[in-house]
C-alpha positions in Angstrom: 115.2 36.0 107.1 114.2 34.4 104.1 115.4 36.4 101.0 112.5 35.7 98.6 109.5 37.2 99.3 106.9 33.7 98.3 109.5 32.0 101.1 109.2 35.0 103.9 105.0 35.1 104.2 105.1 31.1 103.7 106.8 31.0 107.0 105.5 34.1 108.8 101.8 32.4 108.1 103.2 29.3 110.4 104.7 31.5 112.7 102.0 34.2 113.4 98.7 33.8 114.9 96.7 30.6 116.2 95.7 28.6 113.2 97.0 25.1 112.8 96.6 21.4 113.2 99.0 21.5 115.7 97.7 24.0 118.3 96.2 22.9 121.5 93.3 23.7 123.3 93.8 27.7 124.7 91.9 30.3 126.0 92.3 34.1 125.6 90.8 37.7 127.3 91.4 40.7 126.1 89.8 44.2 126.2 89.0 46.9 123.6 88.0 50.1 123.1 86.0 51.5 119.9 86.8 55.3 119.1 85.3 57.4 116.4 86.8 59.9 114.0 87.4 62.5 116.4 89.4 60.2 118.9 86.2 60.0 120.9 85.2 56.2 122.7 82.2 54.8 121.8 82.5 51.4 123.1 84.6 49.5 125.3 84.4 46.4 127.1 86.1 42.8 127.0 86.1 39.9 124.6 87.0 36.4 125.5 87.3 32.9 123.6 88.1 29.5 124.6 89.0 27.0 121.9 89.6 23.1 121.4 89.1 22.5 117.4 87.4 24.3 114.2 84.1 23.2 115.9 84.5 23.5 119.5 84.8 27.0 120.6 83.4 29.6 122.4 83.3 33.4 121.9 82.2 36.1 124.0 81.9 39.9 124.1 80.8 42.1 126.8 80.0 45.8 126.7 78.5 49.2 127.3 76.7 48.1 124.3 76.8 44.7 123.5 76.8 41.5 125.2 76.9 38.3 123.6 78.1 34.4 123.4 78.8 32.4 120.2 79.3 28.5 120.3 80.9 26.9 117.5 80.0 23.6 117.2 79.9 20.7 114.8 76.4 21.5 113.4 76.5 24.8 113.4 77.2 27.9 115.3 74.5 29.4 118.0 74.3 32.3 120.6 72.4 33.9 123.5 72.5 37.2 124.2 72.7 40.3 121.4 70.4 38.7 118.5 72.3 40.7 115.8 75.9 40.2 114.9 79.4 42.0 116.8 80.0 45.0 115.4 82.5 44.3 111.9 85.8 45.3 114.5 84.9 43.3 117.1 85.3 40.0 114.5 87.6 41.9 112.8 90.3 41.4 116.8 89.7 37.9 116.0 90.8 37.9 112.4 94.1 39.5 113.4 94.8 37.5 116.2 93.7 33.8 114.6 94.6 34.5 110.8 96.5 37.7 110.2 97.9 36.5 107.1 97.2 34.7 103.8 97.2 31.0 104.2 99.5 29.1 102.0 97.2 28.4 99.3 96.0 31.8 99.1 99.9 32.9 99.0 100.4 30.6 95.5 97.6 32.9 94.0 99.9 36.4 95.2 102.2 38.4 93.3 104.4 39.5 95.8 107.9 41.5 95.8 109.7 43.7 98.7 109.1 46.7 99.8 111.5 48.7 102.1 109.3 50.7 105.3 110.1 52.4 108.3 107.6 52.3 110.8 108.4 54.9 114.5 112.0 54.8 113.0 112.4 51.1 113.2 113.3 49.7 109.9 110.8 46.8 108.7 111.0 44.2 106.1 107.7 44.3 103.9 105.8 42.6 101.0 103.8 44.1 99.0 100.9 41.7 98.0 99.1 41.8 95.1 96.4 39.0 93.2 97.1 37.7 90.2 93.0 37.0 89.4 92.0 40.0 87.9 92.9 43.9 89.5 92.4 43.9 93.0 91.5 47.1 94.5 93.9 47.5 96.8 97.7 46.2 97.4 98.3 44.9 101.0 101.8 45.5 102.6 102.8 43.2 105.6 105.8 44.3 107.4 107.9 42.1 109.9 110.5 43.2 112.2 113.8 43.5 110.1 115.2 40.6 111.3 112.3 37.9 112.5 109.3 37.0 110.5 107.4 38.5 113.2 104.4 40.4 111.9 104.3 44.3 112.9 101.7 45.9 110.3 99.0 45.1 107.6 97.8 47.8 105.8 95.9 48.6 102.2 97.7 50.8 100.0 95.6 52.4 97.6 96.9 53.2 94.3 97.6 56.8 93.8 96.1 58.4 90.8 93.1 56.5 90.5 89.8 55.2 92.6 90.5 52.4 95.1 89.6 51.5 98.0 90.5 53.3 101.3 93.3 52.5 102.8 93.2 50.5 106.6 95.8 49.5 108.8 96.1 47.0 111.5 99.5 47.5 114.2 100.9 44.5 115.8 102.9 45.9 119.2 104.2 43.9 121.8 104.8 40.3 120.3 104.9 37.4 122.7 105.3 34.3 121.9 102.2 31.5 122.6 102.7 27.5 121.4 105.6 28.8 119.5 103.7 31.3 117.4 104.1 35.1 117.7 101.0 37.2 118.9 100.3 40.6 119.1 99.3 41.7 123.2 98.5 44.8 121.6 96.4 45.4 118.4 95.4 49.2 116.9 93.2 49.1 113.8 93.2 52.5 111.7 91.0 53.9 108.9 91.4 55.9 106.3 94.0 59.4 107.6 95.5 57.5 110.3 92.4 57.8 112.5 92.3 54.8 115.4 89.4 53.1 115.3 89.6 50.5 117.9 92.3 49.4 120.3 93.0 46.2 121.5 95.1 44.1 124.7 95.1 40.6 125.4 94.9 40.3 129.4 95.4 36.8 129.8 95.9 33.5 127.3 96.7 30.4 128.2 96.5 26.7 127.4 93.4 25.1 128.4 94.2 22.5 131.6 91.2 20.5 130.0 88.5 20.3 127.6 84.9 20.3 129.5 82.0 19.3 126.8 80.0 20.9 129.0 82.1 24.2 128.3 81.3 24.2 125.0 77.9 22.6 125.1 75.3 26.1 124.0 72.7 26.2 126.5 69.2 25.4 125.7 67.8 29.1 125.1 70.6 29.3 122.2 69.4 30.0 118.5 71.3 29.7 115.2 73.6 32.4 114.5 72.3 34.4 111.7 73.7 33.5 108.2 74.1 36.8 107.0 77.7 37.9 108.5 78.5 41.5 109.0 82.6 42.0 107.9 84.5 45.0 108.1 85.8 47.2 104.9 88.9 45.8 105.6 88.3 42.1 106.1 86.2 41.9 103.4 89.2 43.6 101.2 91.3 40.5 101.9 88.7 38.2 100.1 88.5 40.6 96.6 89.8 38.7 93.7 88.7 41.2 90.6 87.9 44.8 90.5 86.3 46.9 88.0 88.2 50.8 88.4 85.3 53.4 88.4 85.0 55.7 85.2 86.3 59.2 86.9 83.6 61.7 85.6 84.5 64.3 83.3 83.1 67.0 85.5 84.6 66.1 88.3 88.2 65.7 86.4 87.3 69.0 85.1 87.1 70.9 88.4 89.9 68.6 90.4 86.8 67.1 92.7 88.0 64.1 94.8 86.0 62.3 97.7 85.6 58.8 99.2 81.9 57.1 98.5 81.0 54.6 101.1 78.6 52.0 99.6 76.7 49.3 102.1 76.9 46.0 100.0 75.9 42.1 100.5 78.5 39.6 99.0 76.7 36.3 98.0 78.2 32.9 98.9 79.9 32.9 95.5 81.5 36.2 95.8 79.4 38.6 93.4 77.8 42.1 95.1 73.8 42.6 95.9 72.3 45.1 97.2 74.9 47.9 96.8 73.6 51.2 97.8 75.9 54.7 98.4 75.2 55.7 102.1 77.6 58.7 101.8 80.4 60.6 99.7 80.0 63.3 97.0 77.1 62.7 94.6 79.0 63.3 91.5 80.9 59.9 92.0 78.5 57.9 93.4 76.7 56.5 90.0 80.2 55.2 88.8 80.9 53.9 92.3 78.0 51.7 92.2 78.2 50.5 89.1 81.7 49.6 89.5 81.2 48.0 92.2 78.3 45.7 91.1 81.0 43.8 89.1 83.6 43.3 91.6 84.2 39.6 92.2 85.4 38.2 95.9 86.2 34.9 97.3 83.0 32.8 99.4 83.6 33.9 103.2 83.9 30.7 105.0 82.0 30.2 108.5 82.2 27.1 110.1 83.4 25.5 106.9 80.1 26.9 104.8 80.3 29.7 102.6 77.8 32.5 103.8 76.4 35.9 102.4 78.1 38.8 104.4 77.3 42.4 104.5 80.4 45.1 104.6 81.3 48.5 103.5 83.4 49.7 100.8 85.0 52.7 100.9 86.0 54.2 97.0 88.5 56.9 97.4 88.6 59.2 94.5 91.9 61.0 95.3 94.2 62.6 93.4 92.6 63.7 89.7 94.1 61.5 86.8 95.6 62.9 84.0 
């Protein structure tokens, strides 16, 4: 294992996931299962992609709730099925199966040093990542098994004392090894106290015996994906390059109030906030919520090559008072 940190996540990003110039053609199925805060399931189903380059895939999700296919092609991406976008977890599989870490060029723009974790009482070699453009809300810690850079956890780690944003957490069990990158058969994605949100096992993925335009042709009835992408809290968390810390109200310091505001927010192609708006969280932090949040700054989200506007959540924890 590489003993500086910049050297470790250089080569865990060539060795995790399924981005590269040098993968060939696959095709994966898995299932999931959505749960809510009380451990309760409020989706499940399977998801399924086949792909052959940047703009020749196909993506599919089938459910008690949802069904839908996405073509990626080279002008443009299209669907049938659902007219509104996968629910933010369901991209969010994708995410951590293709990309579950920084590429290199986001990496140069990292302060990053150690940090020693045990995870289940396995020890696990971790980074704690942190941007250098401005103060980001949130560190994120990736841990590797002790020995291999093989990834095992990505989580936020909000910083104690102050606002930030609620921490997530994405588990990486049962590594097997695909084109000679590692790849998590099983994926658990948790929220803020631990609480599993959705659940995650690849069934099948294998390489593609041959690439059929027809495959990957959409079908007449298709119509342009919508350009307004719905991310997860968490996703959209990776892409934050500046934060503005929310002014902690005198009252509520006073009386040792803490809470989490959730605000519903658009990020425009060049990173600013529209449209915030508090949907929940105590009301006595939601003015200084929003208005911090109105000046946060984020890097374009990229689909198909073309920066589009998404629409997330952002969860502000006000935890522990400051003194």
């Amino acid at each position: 294992m590489p003993s500086d940190p910049r050297e470790l996540m250089l080569l865990a990003a060539k060795s995790n996931g399924l981005a590269g110039d040098d993968i060939k053609p696959w095709h994966l199925k898995a299932t999931f299962q959505l749960t809510d805060g009380s451990g309760k399931t409020t989706d499940q189903g399977t998801i399924e992609e086949s792909w052959a380059g940047p703009q020749k895939w196909k993506r599919s999700c089938a459910s008690t709730g949802f069904t839908q296919t996405i073509y990626g092609t080279g002008h443009g991406t299209f669907q049938i099925g659902a007219s509104e976008l996968p629910p933010p977890l369901i991209t969010e599989i994708f995410a951590d199966w293709l990309t579950p870490l920084p590429t290199e060029t986001q990496i140069g723009k990292l302060k990053l040093e150690f940090h020693p974790v045990v995870m289940s009482g396995v020890k696990l070699t971790c980074v704690i990542a942190t941007s250098k453009e401005g103060i980001v809300a949130a560190d994120h810690l990736y841990c590797f098994s002790e020995a291999k850079p093989v990834l095992r956890m990505n989580t936020g780690v909000s910083p104690v004392g102050r606002a930030g944003v609620g921490p997530t957490q994405t588990v990486y069990n049962k590594t097997i090894q695909f084109q000679g990158r590692n790849l998590a058969s099983d994926l658990q994605i948790k929220g803020e106290g631990g609480r599993l949100s959705l659940s995650s096992h690849i069934e099948s993925l294998d390489l593609l015996p041959s690439v059929e335009e027809a495959a990957f042709t959409p079908p007449p009835d298709a119509k342009p994906s919508p350009k307004l992408v719905a991310i997860s809290g968490n996703v959209a968390q990776g892409y934050l390059l500046r934060q503005v810390t929310p002014e902690w109200p005198s009252a509520a310091k006073d009386a040792g109030m803490s809470g989490t505001v959730v605000i519903a927010a658009v990020i425009t192609k060049d990173g600013h906030i529209r449209d915030a708006k508090a949907v929940s969280g105590p009301k006595i932090f939601q003015g200084v919520a929003l208005e911090a949040v109105r000046h946060w700054l984020y890097r374009p989200y990229l689909l198909n090559g073309e920066p589009v506007e998404v629409e997330t959540t952002i969860n502000l924890v006000f935890g522990r008072t400051p003194q």
